[in-house]
Rosetta silent file (secondary structure, phi, psi, omega in degrees, C-alpha in Angstrom):
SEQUENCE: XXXXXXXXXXXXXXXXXXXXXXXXXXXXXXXXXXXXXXXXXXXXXXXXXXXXXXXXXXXXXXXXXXXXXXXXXXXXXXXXXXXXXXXXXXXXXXXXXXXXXXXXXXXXXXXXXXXXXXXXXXXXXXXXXXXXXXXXXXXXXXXXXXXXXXXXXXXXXXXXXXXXXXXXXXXXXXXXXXXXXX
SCORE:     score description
SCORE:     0.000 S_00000001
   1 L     0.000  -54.987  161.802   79.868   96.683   90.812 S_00000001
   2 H   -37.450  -40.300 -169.112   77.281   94.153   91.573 S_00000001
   3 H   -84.925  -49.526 -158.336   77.140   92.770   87.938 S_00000001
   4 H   -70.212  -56.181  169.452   80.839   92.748   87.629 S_00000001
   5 H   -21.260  -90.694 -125.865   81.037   90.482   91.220 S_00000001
   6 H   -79.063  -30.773 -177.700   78.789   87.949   89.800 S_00000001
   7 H   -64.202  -19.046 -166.566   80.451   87.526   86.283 S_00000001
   8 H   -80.341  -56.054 -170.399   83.789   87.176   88.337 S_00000001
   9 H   -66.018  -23.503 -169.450   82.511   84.342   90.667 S_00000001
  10 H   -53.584  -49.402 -154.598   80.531   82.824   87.166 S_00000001
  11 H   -95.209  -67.976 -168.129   83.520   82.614   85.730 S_00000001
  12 H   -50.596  -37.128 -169.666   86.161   81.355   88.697 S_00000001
  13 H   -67.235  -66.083 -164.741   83.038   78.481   89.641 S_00000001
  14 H   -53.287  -42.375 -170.598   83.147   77.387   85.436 S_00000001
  15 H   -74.436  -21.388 -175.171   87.491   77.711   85.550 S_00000001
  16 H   -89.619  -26.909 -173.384   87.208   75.614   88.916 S_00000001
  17 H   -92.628  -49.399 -154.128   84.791   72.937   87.432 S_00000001
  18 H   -73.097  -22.363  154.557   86.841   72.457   84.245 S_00000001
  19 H   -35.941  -58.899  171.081   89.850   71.944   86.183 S_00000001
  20 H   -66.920  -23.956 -176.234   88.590   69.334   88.149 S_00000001
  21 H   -71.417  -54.622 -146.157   87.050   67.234   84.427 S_00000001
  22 L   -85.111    9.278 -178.640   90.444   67.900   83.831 S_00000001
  23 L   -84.946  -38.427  178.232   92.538   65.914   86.759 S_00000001
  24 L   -21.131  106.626 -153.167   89.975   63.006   85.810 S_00000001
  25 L  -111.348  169.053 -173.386   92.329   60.648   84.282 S_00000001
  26 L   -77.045  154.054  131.253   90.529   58.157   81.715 S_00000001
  27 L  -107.737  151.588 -158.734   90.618   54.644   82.627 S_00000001
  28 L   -50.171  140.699 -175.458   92.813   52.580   81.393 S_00000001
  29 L   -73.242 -162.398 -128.772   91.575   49.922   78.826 S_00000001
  30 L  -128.357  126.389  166.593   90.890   46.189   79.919 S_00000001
  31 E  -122.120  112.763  161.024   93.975   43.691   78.213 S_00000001
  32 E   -99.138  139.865 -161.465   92.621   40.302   78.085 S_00000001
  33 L   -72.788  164.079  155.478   95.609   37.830   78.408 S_00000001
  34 L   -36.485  -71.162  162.093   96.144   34.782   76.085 S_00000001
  35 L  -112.446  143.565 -179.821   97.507   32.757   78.649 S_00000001
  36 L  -115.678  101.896  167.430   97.313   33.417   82.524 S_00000001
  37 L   -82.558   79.618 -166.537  100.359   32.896   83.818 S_00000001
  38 L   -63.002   97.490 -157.731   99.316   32.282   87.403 S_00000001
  39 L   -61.983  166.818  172.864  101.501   34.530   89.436 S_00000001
  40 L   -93.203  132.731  166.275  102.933   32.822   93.137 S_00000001
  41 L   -70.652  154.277 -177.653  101.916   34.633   95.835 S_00000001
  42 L  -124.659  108.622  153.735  104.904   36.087   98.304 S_00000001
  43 L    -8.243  -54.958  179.922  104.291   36.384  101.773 S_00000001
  44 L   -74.686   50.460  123.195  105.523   39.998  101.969 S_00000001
  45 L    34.551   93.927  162.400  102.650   41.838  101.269 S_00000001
  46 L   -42.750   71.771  161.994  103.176   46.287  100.819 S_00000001
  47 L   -27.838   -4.326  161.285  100.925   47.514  103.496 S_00000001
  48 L   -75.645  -19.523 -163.682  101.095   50.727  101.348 S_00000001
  49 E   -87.345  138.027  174.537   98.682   48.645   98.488 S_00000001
  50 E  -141.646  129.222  162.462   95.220   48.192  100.350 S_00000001
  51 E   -94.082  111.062  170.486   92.129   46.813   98.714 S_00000001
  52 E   -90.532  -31.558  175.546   89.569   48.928  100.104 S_00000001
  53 E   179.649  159.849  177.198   86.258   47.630   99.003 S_00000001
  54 E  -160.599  156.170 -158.685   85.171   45.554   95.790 S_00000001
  55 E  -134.485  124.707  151.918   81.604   45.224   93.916 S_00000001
  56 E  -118.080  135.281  165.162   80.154   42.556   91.736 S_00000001
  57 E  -117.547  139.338  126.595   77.293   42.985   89.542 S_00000001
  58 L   -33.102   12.408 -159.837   75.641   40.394   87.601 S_00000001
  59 L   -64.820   86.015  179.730   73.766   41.747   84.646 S_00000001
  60 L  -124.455  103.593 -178.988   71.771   39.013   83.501 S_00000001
  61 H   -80.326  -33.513  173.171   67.761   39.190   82.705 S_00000001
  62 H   -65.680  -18.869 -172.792   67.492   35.945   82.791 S_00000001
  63 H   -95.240  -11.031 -172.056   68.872   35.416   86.059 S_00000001
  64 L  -103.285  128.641  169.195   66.754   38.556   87.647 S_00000001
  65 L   -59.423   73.237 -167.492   63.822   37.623   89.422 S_00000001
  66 L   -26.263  -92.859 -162.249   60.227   39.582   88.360 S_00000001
  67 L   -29.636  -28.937  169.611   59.092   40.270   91.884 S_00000001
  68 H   -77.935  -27.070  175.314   61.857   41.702   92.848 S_00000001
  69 H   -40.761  -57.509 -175.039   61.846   43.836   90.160 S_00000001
  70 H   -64.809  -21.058 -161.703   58.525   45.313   91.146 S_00000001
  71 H   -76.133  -41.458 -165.052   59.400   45.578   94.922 S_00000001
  72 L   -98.230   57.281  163.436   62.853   47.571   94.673 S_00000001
  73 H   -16.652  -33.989 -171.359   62.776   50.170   92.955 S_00000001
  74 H   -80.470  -28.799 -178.448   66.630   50.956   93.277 S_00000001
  75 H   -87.783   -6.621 -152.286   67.766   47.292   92.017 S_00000001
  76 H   -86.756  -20.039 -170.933   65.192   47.542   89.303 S_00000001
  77 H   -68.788  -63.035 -150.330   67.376   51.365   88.949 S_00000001
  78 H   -96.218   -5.220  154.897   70.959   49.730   88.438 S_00000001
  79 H   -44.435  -64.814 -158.259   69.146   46.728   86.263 S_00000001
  80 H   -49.268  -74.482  176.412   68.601   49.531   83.996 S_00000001
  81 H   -23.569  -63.277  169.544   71.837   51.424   84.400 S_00000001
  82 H   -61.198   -9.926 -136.289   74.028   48.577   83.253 S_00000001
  83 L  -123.404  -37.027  174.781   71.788   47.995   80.544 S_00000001
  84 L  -104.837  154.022   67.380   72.008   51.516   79.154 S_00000001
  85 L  -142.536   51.277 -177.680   72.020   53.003   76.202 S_00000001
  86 L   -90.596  151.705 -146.043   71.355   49.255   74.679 S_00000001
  87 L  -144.739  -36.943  173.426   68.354   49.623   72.364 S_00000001
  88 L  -129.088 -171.564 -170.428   68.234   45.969   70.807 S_00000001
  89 L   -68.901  -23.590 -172.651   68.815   42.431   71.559 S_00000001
  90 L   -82.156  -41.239 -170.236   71.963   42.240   70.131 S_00000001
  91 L   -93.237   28.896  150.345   73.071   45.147   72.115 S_00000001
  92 L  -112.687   20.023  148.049   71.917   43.791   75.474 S_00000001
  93 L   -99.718   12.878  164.253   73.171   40.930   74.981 S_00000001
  94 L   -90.430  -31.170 -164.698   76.746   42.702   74.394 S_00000001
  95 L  -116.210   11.330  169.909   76.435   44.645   77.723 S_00000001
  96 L   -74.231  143.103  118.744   75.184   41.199   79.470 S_00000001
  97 L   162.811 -124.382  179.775   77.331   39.295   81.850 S_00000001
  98 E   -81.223  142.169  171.019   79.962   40.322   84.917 S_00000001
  99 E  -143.623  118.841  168.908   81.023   44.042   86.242 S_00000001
 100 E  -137.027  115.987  170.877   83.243   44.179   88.510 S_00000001
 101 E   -46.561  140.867  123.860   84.701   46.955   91.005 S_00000001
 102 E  -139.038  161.980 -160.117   87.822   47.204   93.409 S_00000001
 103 E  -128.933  137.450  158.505   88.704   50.281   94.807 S_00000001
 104 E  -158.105 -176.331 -171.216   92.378   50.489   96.339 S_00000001
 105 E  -154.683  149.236 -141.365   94.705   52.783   97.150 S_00000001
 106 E  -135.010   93.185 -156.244   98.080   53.393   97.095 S_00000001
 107 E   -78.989  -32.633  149.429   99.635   55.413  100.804 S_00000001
 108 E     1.294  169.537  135.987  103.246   54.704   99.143 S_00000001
 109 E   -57.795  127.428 -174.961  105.080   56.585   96.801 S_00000001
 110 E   -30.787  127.339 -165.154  103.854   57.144   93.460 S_00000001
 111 E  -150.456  178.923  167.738  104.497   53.561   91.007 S_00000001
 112 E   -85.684  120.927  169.899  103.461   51.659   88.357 S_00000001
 113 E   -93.958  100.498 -178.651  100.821   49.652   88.970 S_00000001
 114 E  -102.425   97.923 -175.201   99.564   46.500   87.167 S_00000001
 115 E   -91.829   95.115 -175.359   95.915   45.472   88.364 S_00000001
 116 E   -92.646  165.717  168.264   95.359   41.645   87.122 S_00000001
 117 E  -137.058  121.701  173.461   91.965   40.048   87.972 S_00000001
 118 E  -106.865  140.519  178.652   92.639   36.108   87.144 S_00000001
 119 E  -156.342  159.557 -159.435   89.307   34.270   86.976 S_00000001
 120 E  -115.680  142.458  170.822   87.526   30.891   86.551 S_00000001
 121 L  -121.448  173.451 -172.847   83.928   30.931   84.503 S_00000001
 122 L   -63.301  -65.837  179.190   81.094   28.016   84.733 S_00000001
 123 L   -29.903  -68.868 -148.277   81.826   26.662   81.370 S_00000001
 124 L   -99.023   19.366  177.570   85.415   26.559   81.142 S_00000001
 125 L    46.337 -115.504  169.791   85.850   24.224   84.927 S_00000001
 126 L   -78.827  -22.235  160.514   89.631   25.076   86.340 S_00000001
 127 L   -31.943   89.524 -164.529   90.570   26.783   83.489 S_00000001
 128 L   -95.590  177.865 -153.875   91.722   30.390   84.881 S_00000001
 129 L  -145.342  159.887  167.491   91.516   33.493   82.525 S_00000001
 130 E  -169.244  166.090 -165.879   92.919   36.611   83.157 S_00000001
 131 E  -127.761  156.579  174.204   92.526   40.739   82.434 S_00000001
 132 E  -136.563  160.431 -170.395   95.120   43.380   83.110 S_00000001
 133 L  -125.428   47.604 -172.007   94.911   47.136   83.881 S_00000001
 134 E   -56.578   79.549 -107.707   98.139   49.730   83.840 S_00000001
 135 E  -138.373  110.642  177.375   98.145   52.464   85.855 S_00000001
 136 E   -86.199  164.814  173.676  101.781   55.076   85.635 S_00000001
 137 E    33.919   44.702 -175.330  102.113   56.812   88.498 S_00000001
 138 E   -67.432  122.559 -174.620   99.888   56.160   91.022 S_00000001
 139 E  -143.890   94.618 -162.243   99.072   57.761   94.190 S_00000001
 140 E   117.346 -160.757 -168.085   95.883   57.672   96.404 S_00000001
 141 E  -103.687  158.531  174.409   92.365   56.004   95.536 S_00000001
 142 E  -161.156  150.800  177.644   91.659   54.542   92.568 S_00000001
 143 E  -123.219  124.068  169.446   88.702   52.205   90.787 S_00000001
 144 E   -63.366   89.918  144.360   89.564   49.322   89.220 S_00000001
 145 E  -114.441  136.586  166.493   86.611   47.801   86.667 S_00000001
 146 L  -126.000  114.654 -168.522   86.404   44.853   85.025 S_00000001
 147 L  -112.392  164.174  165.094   84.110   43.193   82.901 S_00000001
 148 E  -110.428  106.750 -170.086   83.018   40.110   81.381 S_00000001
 149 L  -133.555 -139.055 -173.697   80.496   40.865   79.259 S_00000001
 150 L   -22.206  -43.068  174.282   79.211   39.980   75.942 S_00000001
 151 L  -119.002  -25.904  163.645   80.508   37.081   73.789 S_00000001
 152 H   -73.313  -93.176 -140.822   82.900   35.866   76.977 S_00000001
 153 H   -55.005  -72.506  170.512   79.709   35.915   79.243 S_00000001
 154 H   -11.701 -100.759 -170.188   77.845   34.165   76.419 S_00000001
 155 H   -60.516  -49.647  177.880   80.058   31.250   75.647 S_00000001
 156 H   -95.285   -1.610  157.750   81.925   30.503   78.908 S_00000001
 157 L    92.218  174.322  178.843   79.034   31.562   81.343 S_00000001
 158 L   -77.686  140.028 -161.680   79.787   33.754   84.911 S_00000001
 159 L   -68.395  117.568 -169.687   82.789   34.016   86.560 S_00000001
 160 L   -85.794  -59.901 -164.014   82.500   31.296   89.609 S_00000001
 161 E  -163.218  151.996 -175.776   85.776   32.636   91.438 S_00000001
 162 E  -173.897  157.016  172.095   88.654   35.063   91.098 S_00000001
 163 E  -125.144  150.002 -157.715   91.394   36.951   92.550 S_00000001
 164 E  -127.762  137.939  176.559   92.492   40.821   91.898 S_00000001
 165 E  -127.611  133.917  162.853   96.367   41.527   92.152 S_00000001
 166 E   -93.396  112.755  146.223   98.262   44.576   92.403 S_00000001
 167 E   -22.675  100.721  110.754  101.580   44.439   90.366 S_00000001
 168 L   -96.176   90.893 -142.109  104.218   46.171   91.030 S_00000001
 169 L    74.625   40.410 -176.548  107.743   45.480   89.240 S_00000001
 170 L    85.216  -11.207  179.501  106.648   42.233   88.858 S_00000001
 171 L   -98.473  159.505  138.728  106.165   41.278   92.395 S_00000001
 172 E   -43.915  115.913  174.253  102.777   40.966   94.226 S_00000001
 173 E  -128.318  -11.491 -166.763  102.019   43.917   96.576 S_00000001
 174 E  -148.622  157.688  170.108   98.166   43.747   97.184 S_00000001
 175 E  -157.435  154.148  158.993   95.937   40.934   96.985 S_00000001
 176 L   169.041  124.754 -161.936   92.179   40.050   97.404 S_00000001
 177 L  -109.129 -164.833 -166.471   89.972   37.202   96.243 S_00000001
 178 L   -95.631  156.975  172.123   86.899   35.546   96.332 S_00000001
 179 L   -52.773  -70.858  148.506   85.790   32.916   98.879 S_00000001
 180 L     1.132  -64.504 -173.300   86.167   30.385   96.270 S_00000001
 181 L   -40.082  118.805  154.313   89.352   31.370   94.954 S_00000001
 182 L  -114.918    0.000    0.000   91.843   28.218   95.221 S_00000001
């Protein structure tokens, strides 16, 4: 009786975790555009699309400071993180340059979502750039990342200022930039 119990919960805890890998939706890849077609902002805002919180990392060794290294364990921990599984020079220098979060969420009815991040690097002055994201049916939280990394980070240097837009039918519904951002 005892034996039988525990293979029954073994088995509902393994059918309950593969359920949950399996709501895990992928995310979508990164489209960078040609041209950035610099949308106009609209006044009218959704107050269902909310920008919740947003993250930039830097992943640069040249730009990281030895002392701090020794002092912090925990930044010297997410140094690392972005960094792995790169094993040679060329592939840290592939997995070098911007990472960037936003977390939003959508209290609305389920939509199509189009998450651009338009952005300016050192190199390239006023020049804006831009990445897109497609999300069907969206409802709830969601994370957003986008990087600049390897041969972009290289040649036009780190992204100075930027702004992250949510899309929907072509209009603006969410917005939130950088101080910078003109």
């Amino acid at each position: 009786m005892a034996l039988t119990f525990r293979i029954t919960t073994g088995l509902a805890v393994i059918a309950a975790l593969l359920l949950i890998a399996g709501c895990a939706a992928p995310e979508p890849p990164q489209v960078k555009l040609e041209k950035a077609n610099v949308l106009p902002l609209s006044i009218n805002l959704n107050p269902d699309f909310v920008f919740r919180k947003k993250t930039q990392f830097l992943n640069d060794p040249t730009t990281f400071p030895k002392a701090v290294a020794l002092q912090s364990e925990a930044i010297d921990f997410e140094r690392r993180h972005y960094m792995w599984p790169a094993t040679t020079k060329l592939d840290q220098q592939a997995l070098t340059g911007n990472y960037l979060d936003f977390y939003w969420w959508n209290h609305g009815q389920s939509a199509e979502v189009t998450v651009r991040l338009e952005y300016r690097q050192a190199n390239l002055g006023n020049f804006v750039m831009a990445r897109e994201k497609s999300y069907t049916a969206v409802k709830g939280s969601v994370r957003t990342r986008f990087t600049i990394i390897g041969d972009d980070y290289l040649e036009n240097g780190p992204v100075t200022n930027w702004r992250c837009l949510l899309i929907v039918d072509g209009k603006i519904v969410g917005l939130t930039q950088s101080y910078l951002w003109r």
